[in-house]
BAVO-269775 format. One line per field, with one value per atom (N, C-alpha, C, O, CB): residue number from 1; residue in three letters; atom name; x, y, z. Coordinates in steps of 0.02 Angstrom, whole numbers. Each point is the difference from the previous one (the first is absolute). Glycine has a CB too. Example, Ala and Ser with C-alpha at 12.3 -4.5 7.8 and 13.67 -1.06 7.14 Angstrom:
// BAVO-269775
pos <- 1; 1; 1; 1; 1; 2; 2; 2; 2; 2 .
code <- ALA; ALA; ALA; ALA; ALA; SER; SER; SER; SER; SER .
site <- N; CA; C; O; CB; N; CA; C; O; CB .
px <- 660; -45; 45; 52; -147; 77; 42; -39; 25; 34 .
py <- -284; 59; 60; -1; -58; 112; 59; 55; 55; -87 .
pz <- 390; 0; 0; 33; 29; -98; 3; 37; 8; -116 .
END
This chain:
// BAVO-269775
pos <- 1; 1; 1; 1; 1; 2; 2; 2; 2; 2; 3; 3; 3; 3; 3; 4; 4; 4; 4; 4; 5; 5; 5; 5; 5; 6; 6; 6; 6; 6; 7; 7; 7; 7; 7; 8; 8; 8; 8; 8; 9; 9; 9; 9; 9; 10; 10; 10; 10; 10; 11; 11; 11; 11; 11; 12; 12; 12; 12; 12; 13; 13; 13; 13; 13; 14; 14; 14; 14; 14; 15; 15; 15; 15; 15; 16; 16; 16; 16; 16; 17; 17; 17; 17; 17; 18; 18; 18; 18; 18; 19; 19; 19; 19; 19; 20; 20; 20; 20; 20; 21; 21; 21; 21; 21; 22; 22; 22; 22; 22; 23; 23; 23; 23; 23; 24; 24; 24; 24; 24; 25; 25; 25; 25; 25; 26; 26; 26; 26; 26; 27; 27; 27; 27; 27; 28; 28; 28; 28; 28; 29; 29; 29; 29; 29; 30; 30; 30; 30; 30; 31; 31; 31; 31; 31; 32; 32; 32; 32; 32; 33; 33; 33; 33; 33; 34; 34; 34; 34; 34; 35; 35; 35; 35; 35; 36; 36; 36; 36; 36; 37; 37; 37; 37; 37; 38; 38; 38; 38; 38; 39; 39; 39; 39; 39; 40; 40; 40; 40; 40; 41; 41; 41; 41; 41; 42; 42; 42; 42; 42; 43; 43; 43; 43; 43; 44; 44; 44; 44; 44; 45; 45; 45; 45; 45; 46; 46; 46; 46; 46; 47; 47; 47; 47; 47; 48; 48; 48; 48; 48; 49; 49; 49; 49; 49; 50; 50; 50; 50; 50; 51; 51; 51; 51; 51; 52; 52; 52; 52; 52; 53; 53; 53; 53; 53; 54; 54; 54; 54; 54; 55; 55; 55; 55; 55; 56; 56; 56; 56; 56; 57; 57; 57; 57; 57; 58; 58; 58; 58; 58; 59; 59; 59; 59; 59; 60; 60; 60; 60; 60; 61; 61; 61; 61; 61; 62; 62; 62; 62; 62; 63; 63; 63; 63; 63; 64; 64; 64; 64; 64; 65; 65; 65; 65; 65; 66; 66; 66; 66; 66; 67; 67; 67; 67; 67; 68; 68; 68; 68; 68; 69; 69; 69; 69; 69; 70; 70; 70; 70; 70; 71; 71; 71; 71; 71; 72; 72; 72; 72; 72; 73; 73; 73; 73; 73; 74; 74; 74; 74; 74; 75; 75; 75; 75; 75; 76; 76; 76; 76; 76; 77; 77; 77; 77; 77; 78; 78; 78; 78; 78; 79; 79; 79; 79; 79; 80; 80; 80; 80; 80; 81; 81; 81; 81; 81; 82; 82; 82; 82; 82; 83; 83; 83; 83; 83; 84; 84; 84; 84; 84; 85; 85; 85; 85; 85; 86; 86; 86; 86; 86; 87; 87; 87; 87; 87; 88; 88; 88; 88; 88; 89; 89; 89; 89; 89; 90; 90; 90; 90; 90; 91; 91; 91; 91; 91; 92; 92; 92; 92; 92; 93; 93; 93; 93; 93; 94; 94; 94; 94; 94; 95; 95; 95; 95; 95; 96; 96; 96; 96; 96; 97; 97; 97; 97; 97; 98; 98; 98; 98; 98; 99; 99; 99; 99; 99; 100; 100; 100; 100; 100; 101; 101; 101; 101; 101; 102; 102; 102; 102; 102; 103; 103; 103; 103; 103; 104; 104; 104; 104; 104; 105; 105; 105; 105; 105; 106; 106; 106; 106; 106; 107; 107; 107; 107; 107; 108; 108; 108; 108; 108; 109; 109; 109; 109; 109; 110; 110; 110; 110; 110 .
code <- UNK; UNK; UNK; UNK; UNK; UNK; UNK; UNK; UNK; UNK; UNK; UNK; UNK; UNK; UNK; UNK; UNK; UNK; UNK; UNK; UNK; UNK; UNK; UNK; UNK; UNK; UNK; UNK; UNK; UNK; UNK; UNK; UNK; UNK; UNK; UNK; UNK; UNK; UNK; UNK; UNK; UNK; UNK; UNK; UNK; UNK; UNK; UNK; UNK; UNK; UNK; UNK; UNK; UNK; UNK; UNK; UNK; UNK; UNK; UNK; UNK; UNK; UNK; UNK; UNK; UNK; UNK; UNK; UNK; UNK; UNK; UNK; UNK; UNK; UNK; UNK; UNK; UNK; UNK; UNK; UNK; UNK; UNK; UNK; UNK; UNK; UNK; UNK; UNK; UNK; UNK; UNK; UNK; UNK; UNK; UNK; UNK; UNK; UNK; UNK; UNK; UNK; UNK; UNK; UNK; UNK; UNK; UNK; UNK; UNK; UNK; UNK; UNK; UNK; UNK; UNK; UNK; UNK; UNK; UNK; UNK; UNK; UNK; UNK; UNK; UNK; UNK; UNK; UNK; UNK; UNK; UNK; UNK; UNK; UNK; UNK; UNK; UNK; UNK; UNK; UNK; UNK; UNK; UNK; UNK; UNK; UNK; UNK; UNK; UNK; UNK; UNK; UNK; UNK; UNK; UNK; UNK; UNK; UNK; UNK; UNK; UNK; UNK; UNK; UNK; UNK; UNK; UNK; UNK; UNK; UNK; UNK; UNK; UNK; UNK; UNK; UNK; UNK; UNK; UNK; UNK; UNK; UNK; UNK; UNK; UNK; UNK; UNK; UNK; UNK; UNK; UNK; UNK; UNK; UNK; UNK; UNK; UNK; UNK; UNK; UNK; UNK; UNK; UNK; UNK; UNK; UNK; UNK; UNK; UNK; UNK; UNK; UNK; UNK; UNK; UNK; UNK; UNK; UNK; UNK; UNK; UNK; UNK; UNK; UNK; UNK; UNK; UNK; UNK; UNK; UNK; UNK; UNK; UNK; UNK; UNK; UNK; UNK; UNK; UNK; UNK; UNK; UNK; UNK; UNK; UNK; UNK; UNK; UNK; UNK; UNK; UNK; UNK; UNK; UNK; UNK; UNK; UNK; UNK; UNK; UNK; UNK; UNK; UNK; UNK; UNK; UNK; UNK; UNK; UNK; UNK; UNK; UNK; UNK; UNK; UNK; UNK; UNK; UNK; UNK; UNK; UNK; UNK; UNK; UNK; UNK; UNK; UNK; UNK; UNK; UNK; UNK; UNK; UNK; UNK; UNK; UNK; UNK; UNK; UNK; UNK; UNK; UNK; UNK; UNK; UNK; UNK; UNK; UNK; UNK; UNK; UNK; UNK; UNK; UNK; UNK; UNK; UNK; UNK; UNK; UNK; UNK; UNK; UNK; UNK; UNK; UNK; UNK; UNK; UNK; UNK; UNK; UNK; UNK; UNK; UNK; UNK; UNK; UNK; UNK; UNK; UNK; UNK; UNK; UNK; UNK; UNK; UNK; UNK; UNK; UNK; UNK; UNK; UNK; UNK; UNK; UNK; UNK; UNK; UNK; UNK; UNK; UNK; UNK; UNK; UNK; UNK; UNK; UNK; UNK; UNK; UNK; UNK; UNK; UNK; UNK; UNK; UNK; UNK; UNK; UNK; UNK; UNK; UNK; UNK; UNK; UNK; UNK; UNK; UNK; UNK; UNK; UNK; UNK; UNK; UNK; UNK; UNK; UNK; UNK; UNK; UNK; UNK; UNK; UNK; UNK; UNK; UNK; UNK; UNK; UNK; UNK; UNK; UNK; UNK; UNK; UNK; UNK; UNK; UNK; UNK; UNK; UNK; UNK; UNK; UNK; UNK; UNK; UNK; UNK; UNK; UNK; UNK; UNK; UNK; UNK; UNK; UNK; UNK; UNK; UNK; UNK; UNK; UNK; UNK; UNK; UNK; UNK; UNK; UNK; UNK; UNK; UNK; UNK; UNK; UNK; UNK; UNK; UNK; UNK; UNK; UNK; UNK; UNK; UNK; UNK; UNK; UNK; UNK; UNK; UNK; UNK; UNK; UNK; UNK; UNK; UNK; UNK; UNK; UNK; UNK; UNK; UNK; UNK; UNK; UNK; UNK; UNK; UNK; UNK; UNK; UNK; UNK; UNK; UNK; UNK; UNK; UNK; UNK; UNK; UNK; UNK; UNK; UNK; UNK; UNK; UNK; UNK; UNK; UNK; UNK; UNK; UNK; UNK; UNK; UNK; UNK; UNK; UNK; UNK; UNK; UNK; UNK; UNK; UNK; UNK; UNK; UNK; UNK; UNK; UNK; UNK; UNK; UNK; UNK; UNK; UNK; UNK; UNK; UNK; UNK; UNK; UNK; UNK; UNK; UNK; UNK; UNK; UNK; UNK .
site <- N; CA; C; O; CB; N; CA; C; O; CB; N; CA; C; O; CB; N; CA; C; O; CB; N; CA; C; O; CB; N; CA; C; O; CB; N; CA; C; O; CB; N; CA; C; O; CB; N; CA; C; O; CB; N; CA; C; O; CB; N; CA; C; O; CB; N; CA; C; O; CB; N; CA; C; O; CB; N; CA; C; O; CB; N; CA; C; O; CB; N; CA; C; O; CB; N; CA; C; O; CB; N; CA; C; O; CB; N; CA; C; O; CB; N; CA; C; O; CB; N; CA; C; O; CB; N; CA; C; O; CB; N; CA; C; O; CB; N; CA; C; O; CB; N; CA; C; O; CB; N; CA; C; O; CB; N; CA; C; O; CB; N; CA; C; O; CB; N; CA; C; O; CB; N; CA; C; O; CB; N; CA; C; O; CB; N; CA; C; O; CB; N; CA; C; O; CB; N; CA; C; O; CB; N; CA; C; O; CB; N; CA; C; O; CB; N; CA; C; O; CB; N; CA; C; O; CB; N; CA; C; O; CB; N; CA; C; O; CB; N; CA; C; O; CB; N; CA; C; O; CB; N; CA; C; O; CB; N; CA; C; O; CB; N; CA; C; O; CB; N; CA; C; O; CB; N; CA; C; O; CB; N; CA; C; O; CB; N; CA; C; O; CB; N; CA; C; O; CB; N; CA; C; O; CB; N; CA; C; O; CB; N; CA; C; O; CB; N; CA; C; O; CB; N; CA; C; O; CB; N; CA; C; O; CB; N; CA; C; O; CB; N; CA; C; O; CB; N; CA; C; O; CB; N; CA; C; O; CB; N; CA; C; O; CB; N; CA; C; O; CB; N; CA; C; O; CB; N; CA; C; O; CB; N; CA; C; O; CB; N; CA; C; O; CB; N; CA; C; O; CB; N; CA; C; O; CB; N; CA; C; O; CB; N; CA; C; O; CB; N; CA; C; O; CB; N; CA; C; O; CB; N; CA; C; O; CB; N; CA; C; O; CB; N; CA; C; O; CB; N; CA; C; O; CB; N; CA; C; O; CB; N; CA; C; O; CB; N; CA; C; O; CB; N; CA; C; O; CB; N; CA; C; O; CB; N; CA; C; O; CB; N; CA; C; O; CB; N; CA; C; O; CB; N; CA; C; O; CB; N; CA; C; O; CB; N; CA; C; O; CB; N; CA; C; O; CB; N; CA; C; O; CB; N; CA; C; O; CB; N; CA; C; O; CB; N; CA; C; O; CB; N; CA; C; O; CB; N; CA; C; O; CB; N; CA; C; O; CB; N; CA; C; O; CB; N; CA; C; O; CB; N; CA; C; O; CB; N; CA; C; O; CB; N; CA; C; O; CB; N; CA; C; O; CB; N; CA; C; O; CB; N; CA; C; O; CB; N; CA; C; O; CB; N; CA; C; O; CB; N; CA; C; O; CB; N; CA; C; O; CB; N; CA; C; O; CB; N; CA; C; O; CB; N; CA; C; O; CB .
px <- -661; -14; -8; 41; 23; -117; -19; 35; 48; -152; 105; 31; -25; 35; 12; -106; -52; 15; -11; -82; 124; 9; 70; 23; -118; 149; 44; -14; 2; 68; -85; -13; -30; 5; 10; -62; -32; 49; 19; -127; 151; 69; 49; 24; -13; 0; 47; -26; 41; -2; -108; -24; 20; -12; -78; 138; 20; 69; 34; -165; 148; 71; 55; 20; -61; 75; 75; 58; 40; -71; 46; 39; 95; 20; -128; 130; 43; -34; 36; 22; -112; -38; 49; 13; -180; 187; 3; -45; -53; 123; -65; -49; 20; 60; -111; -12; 27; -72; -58; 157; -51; -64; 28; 52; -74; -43; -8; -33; -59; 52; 60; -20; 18; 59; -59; -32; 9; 17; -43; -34; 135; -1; -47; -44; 136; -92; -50; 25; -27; -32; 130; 60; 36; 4; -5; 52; 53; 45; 14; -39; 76; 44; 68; 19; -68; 76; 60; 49; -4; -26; 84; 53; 45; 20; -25; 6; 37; -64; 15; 65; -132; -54; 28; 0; -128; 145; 1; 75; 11; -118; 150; 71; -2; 20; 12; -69; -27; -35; -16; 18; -22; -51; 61; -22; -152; 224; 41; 21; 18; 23; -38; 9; -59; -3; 77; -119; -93; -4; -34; -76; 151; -17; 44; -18; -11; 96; 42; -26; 13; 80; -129; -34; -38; -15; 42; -56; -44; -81; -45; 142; -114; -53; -24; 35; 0; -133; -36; 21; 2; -95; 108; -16; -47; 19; -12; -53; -87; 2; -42; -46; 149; -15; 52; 51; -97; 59; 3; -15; -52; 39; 87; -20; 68; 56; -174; 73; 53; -63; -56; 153; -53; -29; -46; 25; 84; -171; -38; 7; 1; -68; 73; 49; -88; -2; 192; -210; -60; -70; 1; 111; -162; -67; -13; 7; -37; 8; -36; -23; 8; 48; -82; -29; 44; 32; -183; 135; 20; -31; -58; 103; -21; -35; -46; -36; 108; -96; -42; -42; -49; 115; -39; -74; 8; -55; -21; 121; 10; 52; 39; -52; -3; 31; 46; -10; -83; 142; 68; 43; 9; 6; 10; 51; 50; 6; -53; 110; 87; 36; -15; 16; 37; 35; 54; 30; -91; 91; 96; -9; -25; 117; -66; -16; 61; 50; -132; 86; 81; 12; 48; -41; -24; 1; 4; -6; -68; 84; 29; 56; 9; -114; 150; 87; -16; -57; 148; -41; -3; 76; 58; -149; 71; 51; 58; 59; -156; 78; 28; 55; 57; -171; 90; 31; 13; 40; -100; 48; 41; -67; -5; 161; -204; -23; -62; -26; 86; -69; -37; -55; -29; 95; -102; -91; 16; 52; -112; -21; -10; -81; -40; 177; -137; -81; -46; 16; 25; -103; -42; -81; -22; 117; -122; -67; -24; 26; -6; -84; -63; -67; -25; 76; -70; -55; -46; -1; 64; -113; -45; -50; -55; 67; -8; -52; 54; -24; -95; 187; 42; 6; -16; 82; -37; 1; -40; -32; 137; -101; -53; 46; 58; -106; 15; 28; -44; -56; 102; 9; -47; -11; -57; 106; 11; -9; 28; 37; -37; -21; 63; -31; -58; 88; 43; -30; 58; 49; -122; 64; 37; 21; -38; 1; 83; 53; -1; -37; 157; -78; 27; 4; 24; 53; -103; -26; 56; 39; -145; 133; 65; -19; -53; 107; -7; 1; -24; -10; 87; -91; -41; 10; 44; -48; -27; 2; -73; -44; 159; -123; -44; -63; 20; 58; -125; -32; -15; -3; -60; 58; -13; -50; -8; 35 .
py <- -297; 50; -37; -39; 130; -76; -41; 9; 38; -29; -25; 61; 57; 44; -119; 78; 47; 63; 58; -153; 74; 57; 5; 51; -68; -32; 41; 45; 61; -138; 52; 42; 70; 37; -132; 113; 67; 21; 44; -49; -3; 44; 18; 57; -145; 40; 8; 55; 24; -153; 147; 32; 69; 44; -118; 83; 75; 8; 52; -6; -98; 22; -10; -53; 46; 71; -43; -32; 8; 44; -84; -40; 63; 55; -162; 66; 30; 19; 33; 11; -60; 31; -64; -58; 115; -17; -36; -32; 31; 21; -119; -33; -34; -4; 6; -44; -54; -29; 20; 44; -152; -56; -47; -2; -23; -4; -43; -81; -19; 139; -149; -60; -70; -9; 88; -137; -62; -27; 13; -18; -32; -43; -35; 0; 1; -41; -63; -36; -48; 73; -39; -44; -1; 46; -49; -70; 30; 22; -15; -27; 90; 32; -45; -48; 149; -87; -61; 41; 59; -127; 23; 11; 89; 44; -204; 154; 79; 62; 59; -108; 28; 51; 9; 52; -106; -7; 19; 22; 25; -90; 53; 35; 73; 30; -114; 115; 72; 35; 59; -89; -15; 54; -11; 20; -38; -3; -11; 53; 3; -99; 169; 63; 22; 18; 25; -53; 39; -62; 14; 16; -93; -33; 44; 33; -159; 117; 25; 93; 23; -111; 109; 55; 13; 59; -42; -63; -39; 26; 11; -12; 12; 2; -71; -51; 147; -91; -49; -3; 46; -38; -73; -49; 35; 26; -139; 111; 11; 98; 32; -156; 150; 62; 31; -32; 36; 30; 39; 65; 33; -120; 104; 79; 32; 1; 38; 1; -9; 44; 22; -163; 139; 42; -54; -50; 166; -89; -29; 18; 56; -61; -62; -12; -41; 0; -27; 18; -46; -14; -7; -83; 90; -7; -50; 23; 95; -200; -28; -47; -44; 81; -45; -81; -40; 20; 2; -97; -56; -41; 16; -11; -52; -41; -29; -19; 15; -13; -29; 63; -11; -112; 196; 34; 22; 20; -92; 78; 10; 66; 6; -151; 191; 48; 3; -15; 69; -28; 11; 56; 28; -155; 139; 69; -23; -58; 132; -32; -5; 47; 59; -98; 31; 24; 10; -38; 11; 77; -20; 32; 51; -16; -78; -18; 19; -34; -59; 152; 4; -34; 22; 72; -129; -48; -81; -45; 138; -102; -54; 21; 48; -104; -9; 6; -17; -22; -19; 48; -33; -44; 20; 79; -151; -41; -3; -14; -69; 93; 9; 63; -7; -46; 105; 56; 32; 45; -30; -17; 14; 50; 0; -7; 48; 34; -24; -55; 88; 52; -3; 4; 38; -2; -59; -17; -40; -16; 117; -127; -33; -31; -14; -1; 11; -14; -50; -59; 86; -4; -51; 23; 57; -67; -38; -18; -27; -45; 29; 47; -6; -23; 37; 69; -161; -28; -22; -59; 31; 79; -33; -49; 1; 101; -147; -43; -57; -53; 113; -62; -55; 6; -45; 41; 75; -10; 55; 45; -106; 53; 57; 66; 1; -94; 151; 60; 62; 25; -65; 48; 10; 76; 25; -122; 133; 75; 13; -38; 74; 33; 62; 63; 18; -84; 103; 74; 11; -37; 62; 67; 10; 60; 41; -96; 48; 54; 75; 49; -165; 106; 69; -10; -47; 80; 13; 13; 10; 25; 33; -68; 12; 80; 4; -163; 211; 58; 11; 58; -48; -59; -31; -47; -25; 94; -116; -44; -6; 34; -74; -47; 6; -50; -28; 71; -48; -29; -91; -23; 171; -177; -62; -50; -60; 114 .
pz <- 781; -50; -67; -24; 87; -87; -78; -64; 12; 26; -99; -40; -25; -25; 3; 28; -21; 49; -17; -23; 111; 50; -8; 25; 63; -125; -8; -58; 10; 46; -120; -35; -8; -49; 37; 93; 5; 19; -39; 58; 32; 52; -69; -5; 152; -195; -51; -60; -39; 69; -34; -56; -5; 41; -38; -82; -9; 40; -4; -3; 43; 20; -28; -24; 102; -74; -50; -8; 46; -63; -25; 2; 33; -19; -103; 164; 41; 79; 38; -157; 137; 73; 43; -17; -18; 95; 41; 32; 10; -17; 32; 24; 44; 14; -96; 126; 63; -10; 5; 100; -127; 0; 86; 33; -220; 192; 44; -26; 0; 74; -92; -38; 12; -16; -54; 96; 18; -69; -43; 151; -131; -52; -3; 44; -47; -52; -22; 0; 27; -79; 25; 19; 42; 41; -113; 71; 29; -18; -58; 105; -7; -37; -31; 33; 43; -126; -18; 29; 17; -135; 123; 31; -19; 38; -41; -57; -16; 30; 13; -154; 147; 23; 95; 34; -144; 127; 47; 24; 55; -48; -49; -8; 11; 50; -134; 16; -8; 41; -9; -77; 149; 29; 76; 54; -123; 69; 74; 21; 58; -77; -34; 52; 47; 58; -147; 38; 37; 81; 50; -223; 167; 58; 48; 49; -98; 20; 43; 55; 56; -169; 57; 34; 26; 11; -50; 57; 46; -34; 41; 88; -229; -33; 10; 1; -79; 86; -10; -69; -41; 128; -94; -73; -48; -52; 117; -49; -34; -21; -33; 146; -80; -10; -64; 12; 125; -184; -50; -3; 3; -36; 24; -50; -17; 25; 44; -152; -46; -56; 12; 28; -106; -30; -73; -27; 82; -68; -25; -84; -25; 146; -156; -65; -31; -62; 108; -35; -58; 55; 61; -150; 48; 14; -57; -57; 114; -49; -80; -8; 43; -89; 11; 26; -56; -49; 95; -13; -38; -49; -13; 97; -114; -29; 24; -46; 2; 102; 17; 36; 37; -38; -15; 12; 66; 20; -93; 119; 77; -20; -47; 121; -20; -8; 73; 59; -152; 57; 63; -19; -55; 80; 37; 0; -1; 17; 38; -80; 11; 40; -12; -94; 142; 50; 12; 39; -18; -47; 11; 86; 24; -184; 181; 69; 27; -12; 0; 53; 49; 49; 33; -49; 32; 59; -22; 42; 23; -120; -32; -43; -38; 44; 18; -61; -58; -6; 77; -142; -55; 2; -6; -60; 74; 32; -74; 12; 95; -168; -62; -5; -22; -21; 63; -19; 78; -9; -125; 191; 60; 31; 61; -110; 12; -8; 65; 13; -147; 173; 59; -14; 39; 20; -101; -52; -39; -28; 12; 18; -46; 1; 44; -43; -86; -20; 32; 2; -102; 128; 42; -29; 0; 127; -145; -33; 48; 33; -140; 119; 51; -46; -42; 128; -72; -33; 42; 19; -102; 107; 47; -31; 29; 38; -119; 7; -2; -21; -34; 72; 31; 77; 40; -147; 126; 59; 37; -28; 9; 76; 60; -12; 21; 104; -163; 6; 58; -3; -133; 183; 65; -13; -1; 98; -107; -22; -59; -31; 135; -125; -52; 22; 13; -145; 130; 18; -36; 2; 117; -178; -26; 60; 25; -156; 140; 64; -51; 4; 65; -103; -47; -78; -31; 130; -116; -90; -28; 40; -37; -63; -21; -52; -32; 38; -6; -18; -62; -16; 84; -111; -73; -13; 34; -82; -7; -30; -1; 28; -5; -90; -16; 47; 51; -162; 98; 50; -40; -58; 120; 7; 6; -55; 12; 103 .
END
């Protein structure tokens, strides 16, 4: 998926939608990444899969646009807490899907 096709699935939606990405890193993961994600193994979640509620749409300095994800299926190894923030940048890594599941009851859009 390009960013241009995430950016159509993402258009007008708001910030709080539940969502589920399907995303290959570009890196590898460092060690506390892979700390944080030892429940989603333990539950027998693909790696690559996500979902959680959608916190940012934006691009960067260098002009690439990416989403943010407080992700329930990742720990915040800081605060004990069963989420935590995950940035999807498909012109680093292969972003295979997004589908927004459920709209949040308001807020503002993306």
């Amino acid at each position: 998926m390009t960013e241009r096709e995430m950016l159509d699935v993402l258009n007008g939606v708001p910030h709080g939608a539940k969502v589920f990405v399907s995303y290959v890193a570009g890196r590898k993961p460092t060690a506390r990444a892979i700390r944080e994600a030892e429940r989603a193994r333990r539950e027998g979640l693909a790696m690559r899969h996500f979902t959680g509620t959608l916190t940012e749409v934006r691009t960067t300095k260098k002009g690439e646009a990416i989403m943010t994800v407080l992700a329930d299926v990742r720990d915040n190894e800081q605060t004990g807490a069963h989420e935590h923030f995950r940035s999807f940048n498909p012109s680093l890594g292969q972003l295979l899907h997004v589908e927004v599941l459920e709209l949040p009851a308001t807020g503002g859009s993306v």
